[in-house]
KEVOFI-290183 format. One record per residue (C-alpha): residue in three letters; x, y, z. Coordinates in steps of 0.05 Angstrom, whole numbers, plus 5000, padded with zeros to 4 digits. Example, Ala and Ser with C-alpha at 12.3 -4.5 7.8 and 13.67 -1.06 7.14 Angstrom:
2
ALA524649105156;SER527349795143;
This chain:
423
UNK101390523357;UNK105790783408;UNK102090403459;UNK102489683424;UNK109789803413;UNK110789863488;UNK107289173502;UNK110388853452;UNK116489083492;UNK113388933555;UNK112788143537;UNK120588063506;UNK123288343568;UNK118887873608;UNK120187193566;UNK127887363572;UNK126987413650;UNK123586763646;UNK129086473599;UNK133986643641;UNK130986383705;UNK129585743669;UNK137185703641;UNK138785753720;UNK133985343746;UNK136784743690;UNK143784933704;UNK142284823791;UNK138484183768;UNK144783893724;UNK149884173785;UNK145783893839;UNK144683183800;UNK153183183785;UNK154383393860;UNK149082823882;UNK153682373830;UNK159882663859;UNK157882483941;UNK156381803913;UNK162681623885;UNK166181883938;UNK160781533993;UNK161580883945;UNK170480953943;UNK170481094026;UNK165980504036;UNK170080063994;UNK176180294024;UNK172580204096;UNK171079524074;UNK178179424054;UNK179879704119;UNK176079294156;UNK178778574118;UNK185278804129;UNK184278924197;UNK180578244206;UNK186177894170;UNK191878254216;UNK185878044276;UNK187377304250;UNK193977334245;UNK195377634318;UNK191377094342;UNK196476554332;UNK203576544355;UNK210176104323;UNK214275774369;UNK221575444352;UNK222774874395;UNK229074594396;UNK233174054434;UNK239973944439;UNK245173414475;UNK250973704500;UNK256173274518;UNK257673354597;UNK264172984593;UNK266473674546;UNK263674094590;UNK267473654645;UNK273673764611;UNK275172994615;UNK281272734577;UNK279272194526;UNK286872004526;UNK286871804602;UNK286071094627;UNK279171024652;UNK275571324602;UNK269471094601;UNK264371684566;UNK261271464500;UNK263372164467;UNK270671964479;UNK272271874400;UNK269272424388;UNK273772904435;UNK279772564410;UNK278373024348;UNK280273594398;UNK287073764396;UNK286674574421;UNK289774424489;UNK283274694518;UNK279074084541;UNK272974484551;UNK273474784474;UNK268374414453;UNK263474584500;UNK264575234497;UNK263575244420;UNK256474834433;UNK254375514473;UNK256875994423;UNK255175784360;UNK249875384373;UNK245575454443;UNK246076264441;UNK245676274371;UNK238875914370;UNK236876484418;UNK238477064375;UNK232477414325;UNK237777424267;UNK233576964232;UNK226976944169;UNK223276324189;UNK225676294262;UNK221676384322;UNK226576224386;UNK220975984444;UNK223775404479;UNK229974854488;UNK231474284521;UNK238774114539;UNK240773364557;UNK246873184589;UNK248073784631;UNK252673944700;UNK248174244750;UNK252174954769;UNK250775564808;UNK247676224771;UNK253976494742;UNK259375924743;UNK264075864691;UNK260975184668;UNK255174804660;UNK247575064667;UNK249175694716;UNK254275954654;UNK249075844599;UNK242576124648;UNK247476684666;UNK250076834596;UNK243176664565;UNK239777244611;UNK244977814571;UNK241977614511;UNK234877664538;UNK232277834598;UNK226077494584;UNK229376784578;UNK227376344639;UNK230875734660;UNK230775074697;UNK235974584707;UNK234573904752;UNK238573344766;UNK237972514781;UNK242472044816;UNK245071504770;UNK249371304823;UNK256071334781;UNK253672054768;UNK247972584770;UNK245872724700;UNK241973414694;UNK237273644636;UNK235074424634;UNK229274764600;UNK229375474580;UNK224275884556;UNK221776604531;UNK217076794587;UNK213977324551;UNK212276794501;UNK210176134546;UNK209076504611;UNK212976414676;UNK214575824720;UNK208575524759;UNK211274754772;UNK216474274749;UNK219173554771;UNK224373174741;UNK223872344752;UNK227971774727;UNK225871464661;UNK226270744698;UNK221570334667;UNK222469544660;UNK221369314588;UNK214668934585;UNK209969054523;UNK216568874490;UNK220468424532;UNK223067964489;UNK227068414449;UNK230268854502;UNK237868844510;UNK236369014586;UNK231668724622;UNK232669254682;UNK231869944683;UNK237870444658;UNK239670884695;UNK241271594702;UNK236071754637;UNK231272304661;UNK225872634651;UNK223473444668;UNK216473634659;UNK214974374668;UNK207874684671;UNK207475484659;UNK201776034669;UNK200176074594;UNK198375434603;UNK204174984564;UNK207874344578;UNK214274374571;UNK218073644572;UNK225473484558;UNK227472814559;UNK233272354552;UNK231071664539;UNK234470894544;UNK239670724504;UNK236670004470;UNK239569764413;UNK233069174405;UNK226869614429;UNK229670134376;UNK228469614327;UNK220969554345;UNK216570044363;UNK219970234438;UNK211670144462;UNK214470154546;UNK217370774527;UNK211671114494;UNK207670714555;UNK212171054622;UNK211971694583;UNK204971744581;UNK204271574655;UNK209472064678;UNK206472674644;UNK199572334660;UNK202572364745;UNK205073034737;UNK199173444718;UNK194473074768;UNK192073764790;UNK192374174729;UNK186674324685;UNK185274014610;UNK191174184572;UNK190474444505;UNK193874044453;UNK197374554420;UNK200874824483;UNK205174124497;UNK211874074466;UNK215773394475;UNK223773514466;UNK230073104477;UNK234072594455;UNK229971934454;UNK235371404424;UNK230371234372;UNK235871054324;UNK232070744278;UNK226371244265;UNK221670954303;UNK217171514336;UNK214371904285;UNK209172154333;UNK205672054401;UNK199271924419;UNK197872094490;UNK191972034535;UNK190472494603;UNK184772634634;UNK179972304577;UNK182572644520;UNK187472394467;UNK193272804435;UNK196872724374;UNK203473024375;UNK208472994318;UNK213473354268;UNK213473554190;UNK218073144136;UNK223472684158;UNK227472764224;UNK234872914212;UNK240872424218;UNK242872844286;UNK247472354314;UNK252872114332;UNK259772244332;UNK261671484349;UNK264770814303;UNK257470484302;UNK252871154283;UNK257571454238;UNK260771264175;UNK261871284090;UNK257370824057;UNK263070234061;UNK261270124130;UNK253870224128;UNK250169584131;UNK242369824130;UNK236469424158;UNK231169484109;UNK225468984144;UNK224169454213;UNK215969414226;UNK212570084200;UNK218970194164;UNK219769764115;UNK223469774052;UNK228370444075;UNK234270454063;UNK237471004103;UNK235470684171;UNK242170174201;UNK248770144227;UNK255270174220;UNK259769694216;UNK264969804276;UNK272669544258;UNK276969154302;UNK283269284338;UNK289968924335;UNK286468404382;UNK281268334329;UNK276668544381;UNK271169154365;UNK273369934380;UNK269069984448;UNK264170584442;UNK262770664512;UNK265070454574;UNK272470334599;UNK276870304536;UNK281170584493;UNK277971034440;UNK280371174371;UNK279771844321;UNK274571784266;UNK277872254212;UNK272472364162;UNK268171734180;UNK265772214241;UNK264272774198;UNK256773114212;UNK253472824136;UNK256272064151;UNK252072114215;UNK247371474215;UNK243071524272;UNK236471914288;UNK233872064350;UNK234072824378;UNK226972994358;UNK221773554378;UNK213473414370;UNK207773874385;UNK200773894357;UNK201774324298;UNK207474354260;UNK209874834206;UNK215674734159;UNK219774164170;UNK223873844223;UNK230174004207;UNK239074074245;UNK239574804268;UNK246274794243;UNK243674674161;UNK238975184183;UNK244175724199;UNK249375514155;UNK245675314093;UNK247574484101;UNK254574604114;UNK255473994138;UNK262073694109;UNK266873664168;UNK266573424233;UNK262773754295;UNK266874194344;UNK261374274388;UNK257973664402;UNK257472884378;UNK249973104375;UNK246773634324;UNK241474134355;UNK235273984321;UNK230174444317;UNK221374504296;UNK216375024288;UNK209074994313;UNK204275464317;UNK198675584374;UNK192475934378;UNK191976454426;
């Protein structure tokens, strides 16, 4: 009896032992099945976030491979720079009405306002939206680095802002004087100086001939084509003044551009499209180019803006005024049917002869009718390859279209465009 008692014993003890090895055994089962669950979640979450890593990354990889440029281009009025007196005798500078409006005692205030709050403001990273890469300036004196006027004061005064900024300034013989145009530029952006030349834009009207005011070439209208080691084109141009190819579609224009830029990088590799910027103030009054379509070296680019260029200019009886004055020309080929596209009427002195608006004359203030929102006339443009945002005055930009009074800078308006390029 005493013996089965012990071996009944014998097997309880033994079954719990196995119980309790079994109970462990389950329990390192259900652990090791909820760590395995654990290590996949978190395997799962860091190759998510890796993948989110890695689209974000590829998404910042796009970005960076693009760049923004502003270009902007801007005419600023030599004869204020000159300090000329629109009062004296032999005036003879189309801008004369427009200085009249000047009455500081300081000839040159003008000017010096265009550089302030305009040309060095453009350079400045103040700005959402604004990506300062390049400008062309028309109308320039040709000074020495560091001169109190003309392009050695704005290169010189330019270089405190940035250190970076790069500048060229050439010059052409009109004969009667030696019109300049400069180019400036971020190097770190567009690269440094490898070539420039600046020519005369001194074509004879012939695609057109028959509706050209002049049938010889203008003079003293340039042209400066620059050529960096990022591989851009840099152009600034101020074109002829024609009242009846600005009615049509100014073809010998388009024509001698082509073949200038076509002369000039003769030795240069392909260009890529969206590393040319064309800047300056063309005289295309009457909204003519839109865009340009250039051939060199067998391949064909298509340069342009976004929206509608501004009403940029001018300071002067026929291309500003209130709507009394405004007699539009609605029939122009390609732009038919506008309405904001004409002249404006110009009134008559006491010999019931027209105000003269350039050449030797007596000039007369404008009041309001010279005000920057009665301006009439387009012109100042900027085209690359691929725009972004609209075309658009500098001056609306910065000041949010305050616009009501007249310019104490410049019968002009800087105008300015974005484009991007792939790097």
């Amino acid at each position: 009896m005493a013996f089965l008692k012990i071996t009944i014993l014998f097997i309880y003890i033994n079954k719990m032992k196995s119980s309790r090895k079994s109970m462990k055994s389950k329990s390192r089962k259900k652990s090791s099945r909820k760590s395995r669950k654990k290590s996949s979640r978190k395997s799962r979450k860091k190759s998510s976030r890796n993948s989110k890593s890695r689209k974000k990354s590829s998404r910042k990889s796009r970005k960076s491979r693009t760049i923004l440029h502003t270009i902007a281009t801007y005419n600023m009025s030599f004869a204020g720079d000159s300090g000329l007196d629109p009062r004296r005798e032999d005036v003879y500078e189309s801008e004369g009405s427009f200085h009249l409006s000047n009455n500081s005692g300081d000839p040159r205030l003008f000017w010096k306002n265009a550089f302030n709050n305009i040309v060095k403001e453009f350079w400045k990273d103040n700005y959402i939206n604004h990506y300062p890469s390049v400008m062309g300036l028309q109308e320039m004196n040709k000074t020495e680095f560091g001169s109190t006027t003309g392009s050695g004061f704005i290169e010189s005064q330019l270089k405190l802002i940035n250190p970076e900024i790069r500048m060229i300034t050439e010059e052409v013989d009109s004969g009667k004087s030696k019109p300049a145009l400069c180019c400036i530029w971020n190097r770190k952006k567009v690269g440094e100086l490898v070539k420039s030349k600046i020519e005369k834009l001194n074509y004879i009207p012939e695609l057109e001939v028959e509706y050209a005011e002049k049938k010889t070439p203008e003079q003293g209208r340039p042209i400066l084509m620059v050529y960096t080691t990022f591989g851009y084109l840099l152009v600034v141009l101020h074109a002829p003044n024609d009242d009846g190819l600005a009615r049509h579609q100014m073809l010998d224009f388009k024509r001698d551009l082509n073949n200038k830029i076509i002369d000039f990088i003769t030795d240069l590799d392909v260009l890529k499209d969206d590393r040319i910027f064309i800047m300056g103030d063309f005289n295309d009054k009457y909204d003519s180019i839109r865009s340009l379509n250039l051939t060199m070296k067998n391949k064909k680019y298509n340069l342009s803006y976004n929206g509608l260029a501004p009403l940029s200019c001018c300071h002067n009886w026929n291309s500003s005024c209130t709507r009394s004055r405004f007699s539009p020309l609605t029939n122009l080929i390609g732009r038919e049917g506008r309405k904001d596209i004409g002249n404006c009427n110009v009134p008559k002195d006491s010999n019931g002869k027209d105000y003269i608006l350039a050449g030797r004359g007596k000039r007369y203030p404008m009041g309001e009718e010279g005000n920057i929102n009665n301006y009439r006339y387009y012109g100042d443009k900027v085209f690359g390859a691929y725009p972004k945002g609209n075309i658009k005055l500098f001056r609306n930009f910065i000041y949010h279209n305050k616009t009501g009074y007249y310019s104490q800078e410049s019968d002009h308006e800087m105008v300015i465009s974005t484009f991007l390029t792939k790097l």
